[in-house]
N, C-alpha and C positions, 0 to 999 in steps of 0.2 A: 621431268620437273627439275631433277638434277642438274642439268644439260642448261637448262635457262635459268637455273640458278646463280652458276659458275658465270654464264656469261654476261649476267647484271652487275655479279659484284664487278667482274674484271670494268666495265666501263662507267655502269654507275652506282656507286656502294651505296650511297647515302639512300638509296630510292628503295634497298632489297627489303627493308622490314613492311615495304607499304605494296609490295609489289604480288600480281594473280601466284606465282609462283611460291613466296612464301608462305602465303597463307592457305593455297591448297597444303602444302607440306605441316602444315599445323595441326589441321583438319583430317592430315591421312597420322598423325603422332593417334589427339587426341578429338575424335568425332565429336564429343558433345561442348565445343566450346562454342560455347554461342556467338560472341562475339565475334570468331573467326567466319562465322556463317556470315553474318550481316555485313561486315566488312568484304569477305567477296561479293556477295549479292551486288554490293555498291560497285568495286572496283569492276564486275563483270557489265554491269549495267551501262556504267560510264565509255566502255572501252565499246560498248556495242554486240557483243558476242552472245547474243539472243538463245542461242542452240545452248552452252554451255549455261547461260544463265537461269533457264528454264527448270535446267537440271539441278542446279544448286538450291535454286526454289523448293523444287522438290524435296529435295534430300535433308532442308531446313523443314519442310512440314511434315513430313516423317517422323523427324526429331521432337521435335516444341511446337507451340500454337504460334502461329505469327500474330503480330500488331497489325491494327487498323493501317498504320502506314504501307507496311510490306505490302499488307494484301491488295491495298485500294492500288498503289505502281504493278504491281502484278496483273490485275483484271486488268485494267489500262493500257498497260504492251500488250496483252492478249486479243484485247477487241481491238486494236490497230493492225493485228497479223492477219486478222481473222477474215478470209474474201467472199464470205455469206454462204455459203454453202451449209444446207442444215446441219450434216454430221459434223459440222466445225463447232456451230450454234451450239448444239448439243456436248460436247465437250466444255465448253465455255459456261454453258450452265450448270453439268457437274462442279465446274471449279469455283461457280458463284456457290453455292450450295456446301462446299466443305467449307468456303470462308465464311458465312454465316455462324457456322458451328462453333468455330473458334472463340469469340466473343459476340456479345450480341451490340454488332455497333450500329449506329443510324445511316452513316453515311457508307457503310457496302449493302444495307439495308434498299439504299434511297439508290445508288447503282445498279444494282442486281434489278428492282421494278422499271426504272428507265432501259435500260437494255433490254428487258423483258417485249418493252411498248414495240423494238425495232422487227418486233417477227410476230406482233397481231395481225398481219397477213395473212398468216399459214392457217391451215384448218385447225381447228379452234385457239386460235393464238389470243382474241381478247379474253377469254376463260381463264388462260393461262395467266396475263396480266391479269387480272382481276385475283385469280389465285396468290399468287405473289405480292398484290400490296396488303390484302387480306393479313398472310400471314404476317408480311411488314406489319403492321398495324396491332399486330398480337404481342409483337417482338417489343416495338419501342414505343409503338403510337402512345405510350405514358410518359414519353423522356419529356422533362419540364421544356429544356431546352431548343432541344433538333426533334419532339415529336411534331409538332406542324409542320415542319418542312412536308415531309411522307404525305399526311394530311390536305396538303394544298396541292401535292403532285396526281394524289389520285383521283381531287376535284377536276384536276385539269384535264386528266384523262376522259373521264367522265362527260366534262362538257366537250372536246374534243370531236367525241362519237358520239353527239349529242342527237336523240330523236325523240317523239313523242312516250314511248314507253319507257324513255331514261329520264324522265324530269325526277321523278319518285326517288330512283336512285340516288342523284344527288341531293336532294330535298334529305333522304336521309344521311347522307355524308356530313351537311353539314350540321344535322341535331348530332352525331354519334361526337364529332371533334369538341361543339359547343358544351358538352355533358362533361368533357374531362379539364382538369385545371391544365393549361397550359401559359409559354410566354404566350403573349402579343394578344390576347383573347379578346382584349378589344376590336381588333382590325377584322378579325373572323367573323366576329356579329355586326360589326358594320357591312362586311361584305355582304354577308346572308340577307341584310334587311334591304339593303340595293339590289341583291338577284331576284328576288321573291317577289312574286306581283300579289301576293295573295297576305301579306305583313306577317311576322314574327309569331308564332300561337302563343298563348299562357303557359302550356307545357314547354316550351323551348326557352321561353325566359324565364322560368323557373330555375330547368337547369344550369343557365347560363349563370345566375345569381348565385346559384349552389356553387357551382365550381371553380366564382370569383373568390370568391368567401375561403375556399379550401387553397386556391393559389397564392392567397392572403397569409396562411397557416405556414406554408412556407415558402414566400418570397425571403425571409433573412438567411433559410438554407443554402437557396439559390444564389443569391448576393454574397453570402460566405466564399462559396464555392468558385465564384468568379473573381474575387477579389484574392484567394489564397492562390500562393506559390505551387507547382506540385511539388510533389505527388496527391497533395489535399488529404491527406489520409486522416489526419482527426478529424475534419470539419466532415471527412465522410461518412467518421465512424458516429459524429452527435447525429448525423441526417435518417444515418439507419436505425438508430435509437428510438427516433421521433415517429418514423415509419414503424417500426415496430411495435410500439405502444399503438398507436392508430389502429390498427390489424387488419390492414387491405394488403393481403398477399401478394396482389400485381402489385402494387407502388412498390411494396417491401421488395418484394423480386427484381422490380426495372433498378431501385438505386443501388442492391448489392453488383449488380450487373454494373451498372456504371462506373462504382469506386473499382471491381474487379478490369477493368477497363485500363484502367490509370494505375493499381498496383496488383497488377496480376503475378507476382514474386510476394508477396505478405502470404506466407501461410495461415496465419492468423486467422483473414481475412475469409481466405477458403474453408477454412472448418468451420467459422461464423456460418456461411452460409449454406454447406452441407449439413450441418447441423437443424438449422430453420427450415431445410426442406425435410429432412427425415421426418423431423416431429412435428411438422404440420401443415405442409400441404400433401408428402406422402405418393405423389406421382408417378410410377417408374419410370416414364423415359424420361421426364426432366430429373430425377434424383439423380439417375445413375448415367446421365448426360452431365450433369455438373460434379459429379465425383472423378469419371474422367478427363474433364477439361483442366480440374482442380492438382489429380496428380502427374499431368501432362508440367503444366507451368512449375510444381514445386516435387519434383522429385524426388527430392531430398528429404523431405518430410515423412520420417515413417508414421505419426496420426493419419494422414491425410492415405493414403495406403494401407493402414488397417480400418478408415470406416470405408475405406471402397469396397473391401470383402464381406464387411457385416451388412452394408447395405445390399450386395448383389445376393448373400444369404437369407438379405428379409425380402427382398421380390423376388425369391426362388429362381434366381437364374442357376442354367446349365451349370454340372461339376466342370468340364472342361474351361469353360469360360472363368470359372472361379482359382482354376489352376491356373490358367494363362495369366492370369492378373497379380497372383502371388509371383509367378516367378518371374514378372516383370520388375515386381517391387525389390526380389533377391539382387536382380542386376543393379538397381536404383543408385548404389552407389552412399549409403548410410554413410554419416560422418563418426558417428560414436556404434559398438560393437551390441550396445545394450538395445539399442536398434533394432539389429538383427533378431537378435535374442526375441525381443517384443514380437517381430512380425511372426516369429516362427512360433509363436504361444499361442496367437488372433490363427492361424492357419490348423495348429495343431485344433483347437478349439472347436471350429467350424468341422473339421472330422470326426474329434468325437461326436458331434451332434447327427451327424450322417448314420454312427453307428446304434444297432439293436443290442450289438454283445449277443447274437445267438450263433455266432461262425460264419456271418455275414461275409462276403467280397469286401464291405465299407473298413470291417475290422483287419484286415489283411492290408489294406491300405494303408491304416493307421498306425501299424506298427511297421509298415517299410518306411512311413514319413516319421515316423521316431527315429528310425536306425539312419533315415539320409539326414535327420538334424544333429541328433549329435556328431556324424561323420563331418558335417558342412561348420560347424561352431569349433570344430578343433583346430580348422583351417590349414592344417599340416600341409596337405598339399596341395593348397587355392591360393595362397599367397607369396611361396617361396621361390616362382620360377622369375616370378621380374622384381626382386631386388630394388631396381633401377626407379620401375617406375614407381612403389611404393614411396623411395624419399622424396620425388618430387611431388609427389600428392600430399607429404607432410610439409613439404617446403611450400607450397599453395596453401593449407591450411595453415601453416605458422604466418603468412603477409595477410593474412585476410583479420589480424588484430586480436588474434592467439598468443601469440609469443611470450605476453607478458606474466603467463600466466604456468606457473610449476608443473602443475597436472599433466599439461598438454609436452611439457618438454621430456617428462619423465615418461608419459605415455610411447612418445618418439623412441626414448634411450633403452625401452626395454623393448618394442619392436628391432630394432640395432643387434643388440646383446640376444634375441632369440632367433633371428635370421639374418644378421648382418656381418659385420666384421669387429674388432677392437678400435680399427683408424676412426671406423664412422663414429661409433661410440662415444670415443674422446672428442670427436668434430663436434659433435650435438649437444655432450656436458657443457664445451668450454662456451657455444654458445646459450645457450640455459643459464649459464652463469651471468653471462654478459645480459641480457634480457631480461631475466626475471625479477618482477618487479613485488610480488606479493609473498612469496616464501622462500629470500634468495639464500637463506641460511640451509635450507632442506636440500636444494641445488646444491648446495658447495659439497657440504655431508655428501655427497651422491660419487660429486668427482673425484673426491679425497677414497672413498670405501676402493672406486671403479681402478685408482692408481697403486693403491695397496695390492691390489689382486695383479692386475694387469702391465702395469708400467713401468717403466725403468728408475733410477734415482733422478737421472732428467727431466722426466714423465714427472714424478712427485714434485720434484721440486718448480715447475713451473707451475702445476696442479695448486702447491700451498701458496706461491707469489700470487696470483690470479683471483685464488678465492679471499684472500686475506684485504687485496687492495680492492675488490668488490664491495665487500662486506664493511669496509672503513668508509666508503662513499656512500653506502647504505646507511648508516648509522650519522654521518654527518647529515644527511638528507634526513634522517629522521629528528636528529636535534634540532635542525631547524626550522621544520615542519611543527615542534612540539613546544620550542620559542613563539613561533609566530602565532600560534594558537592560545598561548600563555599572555603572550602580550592584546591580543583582541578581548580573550578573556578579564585580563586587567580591565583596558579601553571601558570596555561593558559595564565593569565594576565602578568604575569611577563615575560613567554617566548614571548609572541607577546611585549613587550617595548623591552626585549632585543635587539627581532629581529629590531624593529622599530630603534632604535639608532646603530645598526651595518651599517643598509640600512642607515641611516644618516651619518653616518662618510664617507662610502664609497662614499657618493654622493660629502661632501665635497671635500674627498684627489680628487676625480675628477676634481672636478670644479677648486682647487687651482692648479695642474698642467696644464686645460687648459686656466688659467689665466695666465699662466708662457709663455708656450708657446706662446701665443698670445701680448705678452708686447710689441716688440718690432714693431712688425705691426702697431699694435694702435698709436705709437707715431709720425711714418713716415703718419698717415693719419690724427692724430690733427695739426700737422703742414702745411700740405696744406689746411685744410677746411677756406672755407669762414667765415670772420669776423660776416657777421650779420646772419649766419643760425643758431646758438641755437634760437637769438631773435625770428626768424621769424618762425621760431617751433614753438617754445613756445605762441608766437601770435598767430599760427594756432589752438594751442589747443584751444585756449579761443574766439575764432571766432566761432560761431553756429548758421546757419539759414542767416536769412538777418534783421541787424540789432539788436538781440537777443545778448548779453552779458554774459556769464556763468560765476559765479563769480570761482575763482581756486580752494576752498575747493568743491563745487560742482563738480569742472571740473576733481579733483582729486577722487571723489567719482565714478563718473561715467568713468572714465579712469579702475578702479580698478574692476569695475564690467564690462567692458568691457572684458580684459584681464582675469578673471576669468570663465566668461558665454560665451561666445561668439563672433560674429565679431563687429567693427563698421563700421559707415559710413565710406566712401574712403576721404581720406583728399584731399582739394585742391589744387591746384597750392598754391606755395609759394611767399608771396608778398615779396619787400625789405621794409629793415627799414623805407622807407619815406611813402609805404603806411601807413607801422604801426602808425605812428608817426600823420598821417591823421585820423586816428579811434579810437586817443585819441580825437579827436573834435566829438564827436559823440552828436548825439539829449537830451536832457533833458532826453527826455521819459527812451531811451538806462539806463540813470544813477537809473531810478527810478526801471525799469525792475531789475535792478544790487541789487537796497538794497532791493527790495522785496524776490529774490531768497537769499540770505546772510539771508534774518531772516529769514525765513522758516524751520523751525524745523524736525529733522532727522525722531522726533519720530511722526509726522503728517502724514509724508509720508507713513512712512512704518503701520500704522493704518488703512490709506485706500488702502493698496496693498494688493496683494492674491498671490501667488505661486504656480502655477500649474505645477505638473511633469505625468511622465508616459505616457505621448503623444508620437504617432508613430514618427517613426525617420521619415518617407514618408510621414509627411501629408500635404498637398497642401496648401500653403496659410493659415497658423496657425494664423497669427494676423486678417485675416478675419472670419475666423471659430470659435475664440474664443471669437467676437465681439458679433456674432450671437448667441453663448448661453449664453454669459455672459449679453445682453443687456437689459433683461428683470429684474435684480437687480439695475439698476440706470444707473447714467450717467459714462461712460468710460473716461476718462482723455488718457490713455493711455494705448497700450497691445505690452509688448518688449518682442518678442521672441528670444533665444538665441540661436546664429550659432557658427561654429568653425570656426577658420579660412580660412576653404577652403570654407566656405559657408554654410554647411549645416547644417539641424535642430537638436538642441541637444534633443528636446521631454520635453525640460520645458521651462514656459515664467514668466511675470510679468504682472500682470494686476491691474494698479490704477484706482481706485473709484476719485469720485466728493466728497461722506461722508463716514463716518462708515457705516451709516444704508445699504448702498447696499453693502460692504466687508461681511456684517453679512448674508445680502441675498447669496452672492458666496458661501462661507464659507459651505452654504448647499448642494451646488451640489455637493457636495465631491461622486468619486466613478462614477458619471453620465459617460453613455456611449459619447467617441467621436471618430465614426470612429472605433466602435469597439473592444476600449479598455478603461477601467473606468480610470478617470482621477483623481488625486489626487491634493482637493485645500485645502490648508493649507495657515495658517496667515503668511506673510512675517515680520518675526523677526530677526537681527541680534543679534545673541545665545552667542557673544562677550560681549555686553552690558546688558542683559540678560540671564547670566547662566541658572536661574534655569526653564526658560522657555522650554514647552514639549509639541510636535506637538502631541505625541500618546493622544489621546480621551478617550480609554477604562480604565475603572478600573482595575487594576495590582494586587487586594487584593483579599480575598477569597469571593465570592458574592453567601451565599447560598438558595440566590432566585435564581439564576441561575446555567446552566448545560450546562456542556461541552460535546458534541460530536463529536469522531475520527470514524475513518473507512465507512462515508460515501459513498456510492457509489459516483464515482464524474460530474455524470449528476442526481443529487438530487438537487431540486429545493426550493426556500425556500416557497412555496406553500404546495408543497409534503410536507416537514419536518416539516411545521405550522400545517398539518392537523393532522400527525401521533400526536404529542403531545399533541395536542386539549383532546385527551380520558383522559391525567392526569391531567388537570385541565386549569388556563385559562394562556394563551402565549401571554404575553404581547409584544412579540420583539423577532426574531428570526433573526441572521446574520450568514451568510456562509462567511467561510474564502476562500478569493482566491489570486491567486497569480497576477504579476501585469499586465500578459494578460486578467482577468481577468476569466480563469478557474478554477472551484474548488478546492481544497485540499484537499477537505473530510472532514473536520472539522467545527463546528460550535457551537455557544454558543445561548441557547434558554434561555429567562427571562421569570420566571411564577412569580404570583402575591404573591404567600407567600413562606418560607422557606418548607409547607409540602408540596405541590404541586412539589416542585423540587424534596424531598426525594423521595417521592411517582414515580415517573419520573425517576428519576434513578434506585431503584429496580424492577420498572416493562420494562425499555426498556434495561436495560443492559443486553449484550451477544444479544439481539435480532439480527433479519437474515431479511434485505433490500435488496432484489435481489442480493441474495447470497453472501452480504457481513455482516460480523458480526459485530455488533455496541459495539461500548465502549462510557458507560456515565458514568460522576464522577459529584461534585458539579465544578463550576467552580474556581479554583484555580492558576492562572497562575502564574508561575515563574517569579521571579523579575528579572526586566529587567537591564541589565548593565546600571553602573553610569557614565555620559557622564564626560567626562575631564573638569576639571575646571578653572577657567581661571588664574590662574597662573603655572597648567600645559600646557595648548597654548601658554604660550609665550617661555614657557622652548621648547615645540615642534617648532615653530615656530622661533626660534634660534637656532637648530639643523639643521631645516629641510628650508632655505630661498629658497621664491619661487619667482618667476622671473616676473615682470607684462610686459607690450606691452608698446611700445612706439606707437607715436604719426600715425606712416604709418605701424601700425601692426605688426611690426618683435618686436623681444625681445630687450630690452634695453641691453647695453653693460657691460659683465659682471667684465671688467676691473673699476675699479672708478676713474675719470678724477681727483679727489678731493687727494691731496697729506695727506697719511698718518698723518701728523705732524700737518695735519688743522683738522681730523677727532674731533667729538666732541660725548662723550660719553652722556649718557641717558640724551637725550634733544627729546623726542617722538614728542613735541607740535610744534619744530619750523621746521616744514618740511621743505628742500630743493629739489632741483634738478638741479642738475649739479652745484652747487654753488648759484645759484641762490634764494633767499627765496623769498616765496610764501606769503609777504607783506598781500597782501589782504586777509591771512586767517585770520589773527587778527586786519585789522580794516586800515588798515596803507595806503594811497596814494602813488602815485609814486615817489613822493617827498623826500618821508619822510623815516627815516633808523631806523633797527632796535637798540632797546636801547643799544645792550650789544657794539655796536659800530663799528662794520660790516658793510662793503661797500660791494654792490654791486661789484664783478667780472666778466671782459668779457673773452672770445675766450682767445686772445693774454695774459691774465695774467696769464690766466691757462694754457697755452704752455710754459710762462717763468719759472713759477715754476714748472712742471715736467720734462724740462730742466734740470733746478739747481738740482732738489733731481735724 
């Protein structure tokens, strides 16, 4: 090979990379490259060298399952070689018979029965075709597609050697094809209705109807399929979806067959289907026929190599045979160590089960496969004699779109550092440096520790130029990575006010046309209302309880959160002025109750309240239920749960404390279950007097004692996920995010006790695999959270946007103003009216007594004269 190597390059270089020569030399480096197989196959094919080609055929099915292609040019030179001789025949059908096994395709299917047809000569040679389409017919006679082909081929057979005892025969060939959904099904019962002198029976258009009706069910599968690009792998994976739910074993079996067909590399795909046959059709030779096909095509898969031993252990195959398969899987060639680790657990496992534990043979086994596992996991000396070839197997896994990634470079630099050299060492950091795209700060740390120890002052000092000019283009990349997100996030901000002030305009021109509309109603009904019903309204408001006095800034407070949160109590009957005028003589006490609430300060109140939301819209008697877990934090004052008008519970309430000290006790139950859903208590703040006030608790900044985890499975408990992290060090606090059912999201932030316990934490569990879901860990860094509107954008909102509060029997107050334009009185916020009327007692003032600026009280009748006159 040498010899004709030398002598291609000396005449023609450009042709050696393509040439039988190099690539058998590839092939004698590294046996399992596949691609170097199929590449000779072609180049020996092409050049004619049939002898040699034969053998590399070989040597490739030895190795891997071949594709439909290979096999189908394979059979094809062979039956052109072949000068009919049986014992040739005979070979030739061995060879038909392993390519079957490979995958179950139609068209070596639909070759193997035609070739079959050429030696029904021989003594029982039509048995033997008939045997063969039969099985065809097992194999694919369900493929939507290329099953009629098979179907038509073994009519034709049939009529071919056609005599009076074969009519039946075919008469049933064509009820068995007519039963199953296939393409073309039309032509096929036209056919049958043309052969037949005897016409179509009811039972045969029955099932012919049946199994238009089910081709129906999935023609969009099929038309998917033919319209997608390959590999087709989603549209294969919704087809076997749809077949699974159905639960017809052969459909579900021919389509896994099929997509395995097209992506016979998706391990995925193979344990989907080793799976479905374990648990439920259970067959041994087909289970443990597609666990070997499975770890032939993905060998790298140690899944797929530990259920091939749990299944050869649940159809009680031979100990030797279970041995052979384990140390196939050893050779396998695992990309990660934990691999290994795995398989040697599934093996050790499978022995203890063998053993009695009474001084058995089994148990003497079990403890020399202990002592050859720990021997084999140290790898002392399995990996140290080729050096050489280890980097290039790391330099293959670094181009294969590793690279970018710390773990893998740092995995590299301490294989180096335990069996290699210093040169290499420094070779692999300064690339790690250059590459690493997700932790290039951890890298640098790596090369700076490695130059300290190792290096010269030149070594250092190219070592500090190198990571420094890195880590400057990191951080530029990251600023502006952190601008451009800045600025989308503005973009977004700006479209959502837009929209916010378009939906406000639009709210106004509403409300002023149906202020217009309504003008003239309103005035024909201020003109009949009764003289004293503002008063006795308004009386009504400030009436509460029996004997209890509300003073009007309170009465106005709690009106405003009324009409905001929920319903109130049902107002009473309306007295006339002369009661009113009676309940100005009210008790001492009455006056004392009155200055006591008047001093009482906004900000005491809301000190000892808690705000609870995320309670069920259904739950029974919420101010009893919340009494009951809140009653063990102090004394309850009061628990205002909040309805809507029609009555029902909005799922948040108000719960006052007696002190601070037990708001601080509630404050803890935050998240506790109620009724099976975590409730959320937060401090009751009004966020108007208090901007820069923030219910969020968590840190918003980068906390690299802690570590973020996505992609958890989302029945991961924080028990489970306390223990997993427990191996990198200690876990001071582990919270799962969840939503406000309170089921997971998959996400969760763990706190360890120092910044290397986290690092450590994240390079050892990132990419890791949790019941089949793959983890992403980073340090914990959460995205800053949107800056709430500040309060002189609330008022600009809140002058766009005027919202309506309840009057005194619930309905909405009247959107027309009794109050004549000409009286309207600009930024006066402090001296509240209503209806004309000032609210005296928010500032201190007796009934007596008028405000300074020299305003008289207005009744009914003044305010019907002047909107009269205007």
């Amino acid at each position: 090979i040498l010899r004709e190597l030398m002598t291609l390059l000396t005449f023609c270089p450009f042709l050696i990379l393509t040439s039988i020569p190099f690539v058998s030399l590839q092939l004698s480096i590294n046996a399992f490259d596949y691609n170097c197989h199929v590449d000779l196959i072609k180049l020996l094919r092409q050049e004619g060298k049939l002898h040699r080609l034969r053998k590399a055929r070989q040597k490739m099915s030895e190795l891997f399952p071949l594709t439909e292609e290979i096999w189908l040019d394979w059979l094809k030179d062979e039956i052109g070689l072949i000068e009919g001789e049986e014992a040739e025949r005979e070979k030739l059908y061995e060879l038909f018979e392993k390519a079957v096994k490979d995958y179950i395709c139609p068209d070596i299917w639909l070759e193997y029965a035609q070739y079959s047809i050429g030696g029904m000569g021989a003594p029982g040679g039509i048995d033997r075709v008939r045997a063969i389409f039969e099985r065809a017919l097992t194999a694919v006679g369900l493929h939507m597609t290329k099953g009629a082909a098979l179907w038509e081929a073994y009519r034709e057979f049939e009529i071919a050697i056609l005599s009076t005892l074969q009519l039946e025969r075919i008469h049933t060939l064509f009820r068995r094809q007519l039963a199953i959904p296939l393409m073309d099904m039309e032509g096929t019962f036209a056919e049958y209705s043309d052969w037949t002198d005897e016409g179509v029976s009811e039972v045969v258009t029955q099932h012919y109807k049946r199994s238009l009706q089910q081709l129906e069910k999935r023609r969009l599968h099929e038309e998917a399929l033919l319209m997608a690009e390959p590999p087709k792998l989603a549209e294969y994976q919704g087809y076997i979806d749809y077949e699974m739910k159905e639960g017809d074993p052969a459909r579900v079996q021919i389509i896994f067959e099929r997509a395995l067909a097209e992506n016979c590399l998706v391990p995925d795909l193979w344990a989907k289907y080793t799976t479905y046959l374990d648990r439920q059709l259970k067959i041994k030779e087909l289970v443990l026929s597609c666990h070997e096909r499975a770890v032939r095509n993905c060998p790298w898969t140690m899944g797929l190599w530990k259920s091939y031993i749990l299944a050869l252990e649940r159809h009680g195959a031979e100990h030797h045979i279970v041995s052979d398969v384990f140390e196939k899987a050893l050779n396998a060639g695992f990309i990660q160590a934990t691999d290994y680790v795995e398989i040697w657990q599934s093996y050790l496992d499978y022995l203890r089960r063998r053993v009695d534990f009474k001084g058995s043979r089994e148990l003497e086994e079990l403890r020399a496969a202990f002592t050859r596992c720990l021997d084999y996991l140290k790898q002392d000396a399995l990996h140290c004699k080729n050096m050489q070839k280890a980097r290039e197997l790391w330099d293959n896994i670094m181009t294969k779109g590793n690279a970018k990634y710390a773990n893998m470079w740092l995995e590299y630099y301490n294989l180096e550092r335990s069996y290699g050299d210093a040169v290499h060492c420094r070779k692999a950091l300064h690339r790690a440096v250059q590459c690493t795209s997700d932790y290039p700060e951890h890298v640098c740390e790596v090369l700076i520790t490695f130059e300290r120890v190792e290096g010269s002052l030149e070594d250092w000092d190219a070592a500090v130029q190198k990571t420094e000019s890195r880590l400057n283009r990191v951080n530029e990349q990251r600023v502006k990575a952190a601008e451009k997100e800045a600025q989308l996030v503005r973009h977004e901000e700006e479209r959502a006010e837009q929209r916010r002030k378009a939906k406000a305009e639009k709210k106004a021109q509403k409300k002023s046309q149906k202020t217009n509309r309504t003008g003239d109603k309103r005035k024909a009904e201020d003109d009949g209302e009764d003289e004293w019903g503002e008063e006795t309204e308004l009386a009504h408001k400030r009436h509460r309880g029996e004997g209890d006095v509300i003073p009007a800034a309170l009465e106005e407070q709690m009106e405003t959160e009324s009409s905001l949160f929920g319903r109130r109590a049902p107002p009473r009957k309306t007295e006339p002025p002369a009661t009113r005028r009676n309940q100005q003589a009210m008790p001492e006490s009455s006056s004392m109750v009155r200055k006591t609430l008047d001093t009482t300060p906004d900000q005491r109140r809301d000190s000892n309240t808690v705000f609870i939301s995320n309670l069920a819209f259904n739950l029974e008697e919420p101010e009893g239920k919340l009494r009951a877990v809140f009653g063990t934090c102090g004394n309850i004052l009061e628990v205002r749960p909040v309805f809507t008008t029609k009555g029902a519970f909005r799922g948040y309430c108000y719960v006052q404390f007696e002190d601070e000290l037990a708001t601080q006790k509630a404050l803890k139950l935050d998240r506790q279950e109620v009724d099976g859903r975590p409730m959320f208590v937060s401090p009751c703040v009004d966020k108007s007097k208090n901007p820069e006030f923030k219910v969020f608790k968590y840190n918003t900044s980068m906390e690299k004692h802690k570590i973020f985890i996505s992609g958890l499975p989302f029945t991961c408990t924080t028990e489970k996920l306390e223990e997993l992290c427990k191996e990198h060090g200690t876990v001071k606090a582990v919270r799962l995010v969840t939503n406000r059912s309170g089921r997971s999201k998959g996400l969760a932030y763990v706190e360890f006790e120092n910044e290397e316990q986290a690092s450590q934490a994240v390079l050892k569990m990132d990419r890791m695999k949790m019941e089949n879901y793959t983890l992403s860990v980073a340090i914990s860094n959460p995205p800053a959270r949107k800056t709430e509107v500040g309060p002189a954008a609330s008022r600009v909102l809140g002058a766009m946007m005027p919202r309506q509060l309840q009057g005194a029997r619930g309905k909405g107050r009247t959107q027309v103003s009794l109050l004549p334009r000409s009286l309207h009185r600009q930024n006066a916020p402090e001296a509240k009216a209503e209806n004309g009327t000032a609210t005296k007692q928010q500032h201190g003032m007796t009934d007596g007594q008028e405000l300074d600026t020299g305003t008289k009280s207005l009744s009914n009748e003044d305010f019907a004269r002047m909107l009269l006159k205007k």
